[in-house]
N, C-alpha and C positions, 0 to 999 in steps of 0.2 A: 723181572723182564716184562711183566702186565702179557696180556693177551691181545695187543694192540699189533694189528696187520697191516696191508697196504690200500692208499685211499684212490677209489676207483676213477674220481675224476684225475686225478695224476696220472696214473694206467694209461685211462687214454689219452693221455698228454704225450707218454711213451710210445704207445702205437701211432699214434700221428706222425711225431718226430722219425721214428725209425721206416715207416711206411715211406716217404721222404727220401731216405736215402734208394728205394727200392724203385719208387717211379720216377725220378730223375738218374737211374740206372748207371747210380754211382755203385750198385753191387747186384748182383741181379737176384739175391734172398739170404735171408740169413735168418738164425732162431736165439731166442733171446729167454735168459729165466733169470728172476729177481723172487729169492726167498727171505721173509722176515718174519722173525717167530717163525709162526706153522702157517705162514700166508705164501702160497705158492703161485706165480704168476710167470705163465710163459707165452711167449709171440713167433707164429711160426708165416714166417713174409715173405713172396716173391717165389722165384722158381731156382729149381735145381742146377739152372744150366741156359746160356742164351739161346741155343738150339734145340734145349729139350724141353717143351713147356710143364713136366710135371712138376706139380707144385711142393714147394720147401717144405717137411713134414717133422714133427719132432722127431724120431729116430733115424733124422738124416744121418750119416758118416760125415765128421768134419777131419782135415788134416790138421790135428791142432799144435803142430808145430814146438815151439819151447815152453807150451804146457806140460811136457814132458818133462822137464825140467824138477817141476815137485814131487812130479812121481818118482821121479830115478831118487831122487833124496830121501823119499818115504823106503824106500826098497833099502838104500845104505843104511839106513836107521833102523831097520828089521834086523839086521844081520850084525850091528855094532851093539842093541838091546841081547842080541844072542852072546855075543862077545867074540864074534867073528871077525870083525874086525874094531880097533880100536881110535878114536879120534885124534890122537895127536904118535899116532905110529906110521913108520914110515909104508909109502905103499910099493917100495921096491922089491920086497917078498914077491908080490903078486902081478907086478909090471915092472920084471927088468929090463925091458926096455927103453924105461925112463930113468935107468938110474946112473950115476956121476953126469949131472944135467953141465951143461954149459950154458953162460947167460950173455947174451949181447949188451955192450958196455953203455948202449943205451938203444932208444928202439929205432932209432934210426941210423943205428950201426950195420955197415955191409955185414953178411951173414958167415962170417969168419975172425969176426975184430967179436972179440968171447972172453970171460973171466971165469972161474968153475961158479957154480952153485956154493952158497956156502951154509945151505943142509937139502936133505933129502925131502920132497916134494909129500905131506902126509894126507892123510883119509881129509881132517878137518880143512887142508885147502881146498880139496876136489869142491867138499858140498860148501864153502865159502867163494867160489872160485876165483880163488886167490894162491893158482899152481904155478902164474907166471907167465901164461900164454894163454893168451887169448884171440879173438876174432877181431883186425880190427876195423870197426866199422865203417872210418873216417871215409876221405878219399880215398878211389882205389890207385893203388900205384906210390902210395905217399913216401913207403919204408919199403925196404930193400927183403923182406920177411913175407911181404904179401904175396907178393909174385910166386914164393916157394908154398903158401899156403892154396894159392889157386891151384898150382901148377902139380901139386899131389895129392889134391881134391878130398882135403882132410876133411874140408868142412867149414863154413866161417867167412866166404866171402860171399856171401849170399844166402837166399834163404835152402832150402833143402830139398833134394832130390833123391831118394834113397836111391836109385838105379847110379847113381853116380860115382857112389861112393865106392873106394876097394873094402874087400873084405876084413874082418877084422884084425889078423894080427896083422896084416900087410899096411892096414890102417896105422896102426900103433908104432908099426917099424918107421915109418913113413916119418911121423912125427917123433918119433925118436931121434930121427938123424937131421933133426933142426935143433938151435938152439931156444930156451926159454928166452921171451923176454923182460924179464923182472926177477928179481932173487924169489924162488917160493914166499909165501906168506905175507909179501913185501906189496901188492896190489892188485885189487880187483880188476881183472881184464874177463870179459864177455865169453859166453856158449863154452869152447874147447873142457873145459874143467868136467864138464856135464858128462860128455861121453865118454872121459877117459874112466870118470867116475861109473857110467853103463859099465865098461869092458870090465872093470874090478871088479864089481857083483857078479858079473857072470862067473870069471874064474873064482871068486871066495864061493860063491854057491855051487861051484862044479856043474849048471846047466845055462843053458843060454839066459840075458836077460827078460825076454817075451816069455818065457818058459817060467822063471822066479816070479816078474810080478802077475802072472796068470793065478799061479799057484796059491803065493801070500797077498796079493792084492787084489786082484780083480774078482776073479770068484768068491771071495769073500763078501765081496761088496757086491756081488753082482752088476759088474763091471762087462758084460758079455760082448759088447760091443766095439771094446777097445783092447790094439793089439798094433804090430807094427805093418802089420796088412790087411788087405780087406780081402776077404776069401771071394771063388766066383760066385758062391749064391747072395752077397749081399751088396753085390758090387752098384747093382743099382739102385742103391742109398746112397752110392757117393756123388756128390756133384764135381762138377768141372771146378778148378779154380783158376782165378785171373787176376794179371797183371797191367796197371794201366800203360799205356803205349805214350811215350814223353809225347813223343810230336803229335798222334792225334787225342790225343786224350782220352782214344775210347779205348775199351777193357778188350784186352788180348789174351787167350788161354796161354795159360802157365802151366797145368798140368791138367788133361781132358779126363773125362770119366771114362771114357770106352776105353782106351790106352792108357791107363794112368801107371806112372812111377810105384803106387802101393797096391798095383794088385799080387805082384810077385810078393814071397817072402824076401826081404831086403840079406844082403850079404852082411851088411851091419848095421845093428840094432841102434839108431844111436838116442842114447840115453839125452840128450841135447834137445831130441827135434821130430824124431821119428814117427812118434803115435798119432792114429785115431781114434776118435772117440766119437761118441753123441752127447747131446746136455742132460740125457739124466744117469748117463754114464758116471760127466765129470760131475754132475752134483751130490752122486752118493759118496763120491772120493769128496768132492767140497766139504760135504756133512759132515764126513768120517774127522775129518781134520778140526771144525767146528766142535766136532763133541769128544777133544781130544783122545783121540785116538777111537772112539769105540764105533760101531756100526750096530745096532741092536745088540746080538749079542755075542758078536764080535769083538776082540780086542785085538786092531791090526798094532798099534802102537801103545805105549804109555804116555799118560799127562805129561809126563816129564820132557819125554820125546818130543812130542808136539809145541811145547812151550819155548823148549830150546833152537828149533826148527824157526819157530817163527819170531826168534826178537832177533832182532839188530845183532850181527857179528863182527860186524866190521868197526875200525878204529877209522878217526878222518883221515890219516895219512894211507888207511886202504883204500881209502874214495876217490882221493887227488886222480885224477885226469881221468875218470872212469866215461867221461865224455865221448872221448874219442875211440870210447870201445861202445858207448851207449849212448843214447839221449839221459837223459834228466830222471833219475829214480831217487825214490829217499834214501832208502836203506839195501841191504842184501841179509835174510840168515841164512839158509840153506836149502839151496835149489830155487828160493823165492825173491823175492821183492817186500823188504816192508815194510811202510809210512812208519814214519817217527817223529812225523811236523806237520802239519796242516797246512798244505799248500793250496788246495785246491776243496770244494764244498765237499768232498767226495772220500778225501785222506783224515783221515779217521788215525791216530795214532798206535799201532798194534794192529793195522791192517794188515793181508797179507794175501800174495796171489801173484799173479804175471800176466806178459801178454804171449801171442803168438804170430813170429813177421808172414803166415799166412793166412790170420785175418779175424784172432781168437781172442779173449781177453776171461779171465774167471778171476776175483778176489772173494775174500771172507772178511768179513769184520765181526771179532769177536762181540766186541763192545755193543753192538746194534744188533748182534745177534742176527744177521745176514751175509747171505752169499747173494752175488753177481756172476752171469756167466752171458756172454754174447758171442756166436760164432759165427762167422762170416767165410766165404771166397775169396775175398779178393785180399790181393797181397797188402801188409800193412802200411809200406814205406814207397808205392810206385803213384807216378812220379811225390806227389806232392802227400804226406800222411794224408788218412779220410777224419773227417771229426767225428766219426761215427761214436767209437768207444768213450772220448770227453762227454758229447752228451746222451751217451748212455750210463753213463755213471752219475754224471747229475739229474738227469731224471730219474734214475735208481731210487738214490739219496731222496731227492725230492718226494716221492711214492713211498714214501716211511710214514706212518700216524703213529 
C-alpha cells in the first residue's frame, strides 16, 4: 500500500471548490473527510443554520438519512454470523404480517388486479432489496400504488420525517395490507426493504433497533454520536436543514434545529433513513468496514461478512428498471451501492458506500485504501441535484499521491 498520503496542493483545490458551494449559498455548511492510508483530511465550511451564525464544527449532528442503510445491513449481518437469522429463509416467522404476499400483475396495475407471490419474501431480499416493493421514485401520481404509499405514510415518497411516521407494528400492518410489486427476489426496487429489514432485527434480537446497534455497533466503535435522536443536551449540534424552493430558488427549512422532527425518540426506528450521526462517527463505522470487520480490537463482523456485503448481488434482470425507483448506480450488495465499472474518475471497481436524499454521501474503496465522507443540509434532489458530491469525489480521487 506504500506510505503515500494526500497532496496538499490538491486539499486546497478541495477547499476552494467546496468553500464555493458555501458562499454562493447553495448550502449554508457542511463538513467533509477524505482518508488515504493514514492521511486524515477534514474541511469544516459555513454555518450551522442561515439564522444561526454559529459556525459548522466537526462534531456537528448531520441527519444522514439512507446512510442508514449500511448500518441496518451490518446489524442483519451480526445476528445471521450468530445464526439468528438465516440468508435465504423465510422472514415470515418474524413478520407475519407479510406473509401470503399478493403481487400486482404489473406496477401499473389498480391496487386489486393481484396474482399470489409465488415464495415467501427471505432475509437475503430485505439486505438485496429485492422484497418486491419499493419507493417509487419516478413521477408522483404515475401508478395506482403511490397514492396508497403517501396516503399511509409508510415511507418512500419523499425524503424522511420520523414525526410522521406511525408506529411500528401499525407501520408494518400498513404495508401489509398493499400488494407487492414484483414477485420477491424478481427486482431491485429502492428504500422500503431497509426498514422492513429495521423491524426484523428488532423482533430477532427482542429489543429495539437503536437499542441492538448501540449495543453491538456503536459503542463498540465508539459511535457516541449516532442514534435515531438527538437528545436535549446536544441538540445544538444539529443544524437546520433545507430544501430548495422550485420557484425562488432560494433554500427553505425542511426541518429547523429548534423544532426538529429528531429531537423526540421517533415511534419508528427506520432502518431506511432514520439516523444521525457526525463524520468521525461515520468514519469509524467507514474503517470498521475497510478493515473488514475489525475496529482495533474489535471484532463487529467477519472477512467473510464484509466481503459478502460489499460485492455485487444482484443479476442484470435484478437491475432492469431500477431507474424509476433510482437514478443511475452500478451495483447493490447489501444495504450498499457497489461500482463494478468505471464510469466515472471516481468508481473504482469494488467500491462501496451510498448517498443520503438529505444531503450525505460516505463510500470506501478498498483498492485505494480510502474513505470519503461529505455531509451536508441541504436536501439532495430539490429542485435541481447540487454538484456538490461529483466534485467532491473527484477532487477526492484527485488528492490521492
Amino acid at each position: 500500500m506504500g506510505n503515500t498520503g494526500l497532496s496538499k496542493p490538491r486539499l486546497e483545490r478541495m477547499h476552494r471548490t467546496l468553500s464555493g458551494y458555501v458562499e454562493r449559498e447553495e448550502m449554508p455548511g457542511l463538513v467533509a473527510l477524505v482518508s488515504h492510508n493514514d492521511d486524515v483530511h477534514v474541511e469544516t465550511l459555513g454555518v450551522m443554520s442561515l439564522d444561526r451564525p454559529a459556525p459548522m464544527a466537526r462534531d456537528t449532528i448531520f441527519r444522514i438519512a439512507s446512510l442508514t442503510k449500511p448500518v441496518a445491513a451490518v446489524a442483519a449481518m451480526i445476528l445471521i454470523e450468530e445464526c439468528e437469522l438465516r440468508l435465504d429463509a423465510s422472514i415470515e416467522p418474524w413478520l407475519p404480517e407479510l406473509a401470503n404476499r399478493r403481487v400486482l400483475k404489473s406496477i401499473s396495475s389498480p391496487i386489486e388486479d393481484t396474482i399470489p407471490a409465488e415464495r415467501a419474501i427471505t432475509v437475503r431480499d430485505l439486505l438485496t432489496s429485492c422484497m418486491g416493493f419499493g419507493s417509487v421514485m419516478a413521477m408522483p401520481d404515475t401508478h395506482p400504488i403511490q397514492k396508497f404509499i403517501r396516503e399511509y405514510q409508510i415511507g418512500g415518497d419523499g425524503p424522511p420525517l420520523p414525526t410522521q411516521t406511525p408506529g411500528t407494528d401499525e407501520w408494518l400492518r400498513r404495508l401489509g395490507s398493499l400488494p407487492l410489486m414484483a414477485q420477491p427476489g424478481e427486482r431491485w426496487m429502492y428504500n422500503l426493504s431497509s426498514d422492513v429489514l429495521g423491524v426484523m432485527i428488532a423482533r430477532v434480537a427482542g429489543q429495539s433497533l437503536g437499542t441492538f446497534m448501540r449495543e453491538r455497533i456503536f459503542d463498540p466503535l465508539g459511535m457516541n454520536d449516532t442514534a435515531f435522536h438527538v437528545p436535549a443536551e446536544k441538540i445544538a449540534r444539529l443544524p437546520s436543514c433545507y430544501s430548495v424552493n422550485p420557484q425562488t430558488n432560494a433554500l427553505d427549512v425542511y426541518d429547523d434545529a429548534e423544532n426538529s422532527s429528531w429531537q423526540a425518540q421517533p415511534a419508528f426506528e427506520s432502518g431506511a433513513g432514520g439516523l444521525v450521526s457526525t463524520i468521525d462517527d461515520f468514519f469509524a463505522f467507514s474503517r470498521m468496514m475497510l478493515n473488514k470487520g475489525r475496529h482495533g480490537s474489535e471484532q463487529i463482523l467477519s472477512r467473510a461478512a464484509v466481503e459478502l456485503m460489499t460485492s455485487d448481488q444482484l443479476t442484470p434482470e435484478q437491475r432492469e428498471g431500477a431507474e424509476i425507483f433510482f437514478g443511475t448506480f452500478s451495483s447493490w450488495g447489501f444495504g450498499m451501492a457497489v461500482d463494478i465499472h468505471r464510469e466515472q474518475l471516481f468508481q473504482t471497481p469494488g467500491r462501496f458506500g451510498w448517498d443520503g436524499g438529505l444531503g450525505t454521501s460516505a463510500y470506501t474503496d478498498p483498492a485505494e485504501n480510502m474513505i470519503g465522507i461529505i455531509f451536508t443540509q441541504r436536501l439532495v434532489d430539490s429542485p435541481e441535484p447540487s454538484n456538490i458530491f461529483e466534485d467532491f469525489w473527484n477532487l477526492a480521487y484527485g488528492a490521492m499521491e
